[in-house]
C-alpha positions, 0 to 999 in steps of 0.5 A: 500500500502507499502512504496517504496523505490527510489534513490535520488542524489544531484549532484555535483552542489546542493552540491557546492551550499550548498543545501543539507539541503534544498533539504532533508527538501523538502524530508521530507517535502513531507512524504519521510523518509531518509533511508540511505545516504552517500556522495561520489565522484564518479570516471570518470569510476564510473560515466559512469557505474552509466550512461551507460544507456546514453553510446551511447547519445552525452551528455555521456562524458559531463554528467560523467565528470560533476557528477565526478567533486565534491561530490555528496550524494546518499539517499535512500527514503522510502515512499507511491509512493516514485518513483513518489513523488521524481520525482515531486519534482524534476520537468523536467529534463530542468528546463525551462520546470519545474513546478514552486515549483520544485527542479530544477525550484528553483535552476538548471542552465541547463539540464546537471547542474540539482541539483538532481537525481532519479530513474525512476522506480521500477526496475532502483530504486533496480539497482540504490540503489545497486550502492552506498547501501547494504541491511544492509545500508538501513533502512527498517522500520519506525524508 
């Protein structure tokens, strides 16, 4: 199999909280590999088109308010079944409902203020990373 490529985010809350490095060492930790990052802070507009998938739910505006109120870093990880893999890091969405272990069962407040982001497929990954990367941003390759 080839490595995958999915998109990460630690959101506003994970880097208020000072928890980039521990949510990257977990990364790493379970054979993903670090391809690209940057931090950003997205507009109010750049946050609803990153979420305009969410345009029509109530928790719209709540939700790009919150994602453009503080930095956020965008990573590329690259690894067998990345999309999978950084999904069950993650745990649920809810992190009452998440698995113990989990990123958002460790640190997430709420369902909104939910530490970290990523793609939930192959083709929302590709979108996703063409939001903040481009090709010459990403390592393709072991190092």
């Amino acid at each position: 199999m080839t490595a995958q490529h999915t998109l990460a985010m630690i959101k506003p809350d994970g880097v208020r909280k000072r928890l980039v490095g521990e949510i990257i060492g977990r990364y790493e930790k379970a054979g993903l590999q670090v391809a690209t990052m940057k931090m950003f802070h997205m507009t109010k507009r750049e946050a609803e088109s990153f979420y305009k998938v969410h345009s029509d739910k109530s928790f719209f505006d709540s939700l790009t308010d919150f994602m453009s109120s503080g930095p956020i870093i965008a990573l590329v990880l690259r690894g067998e079944n990345a999309i999978s893999k950084n999904r069950e890091l993650m745990g649920a969405t809810n992190p009452k409902e998440a698995v113990e272990g989990t990123i958002r069962k460790a640190f997430a407040s709420d369902i909104e203020k939910n530490i970290v982001h990523g793609s939930d497929a192959p083709e929302t990954a590709e979108k996703e990373i063409r939001f903040f990367f481009s090709d010459l941003d990403i390592l393709r390759s072991n190092p």
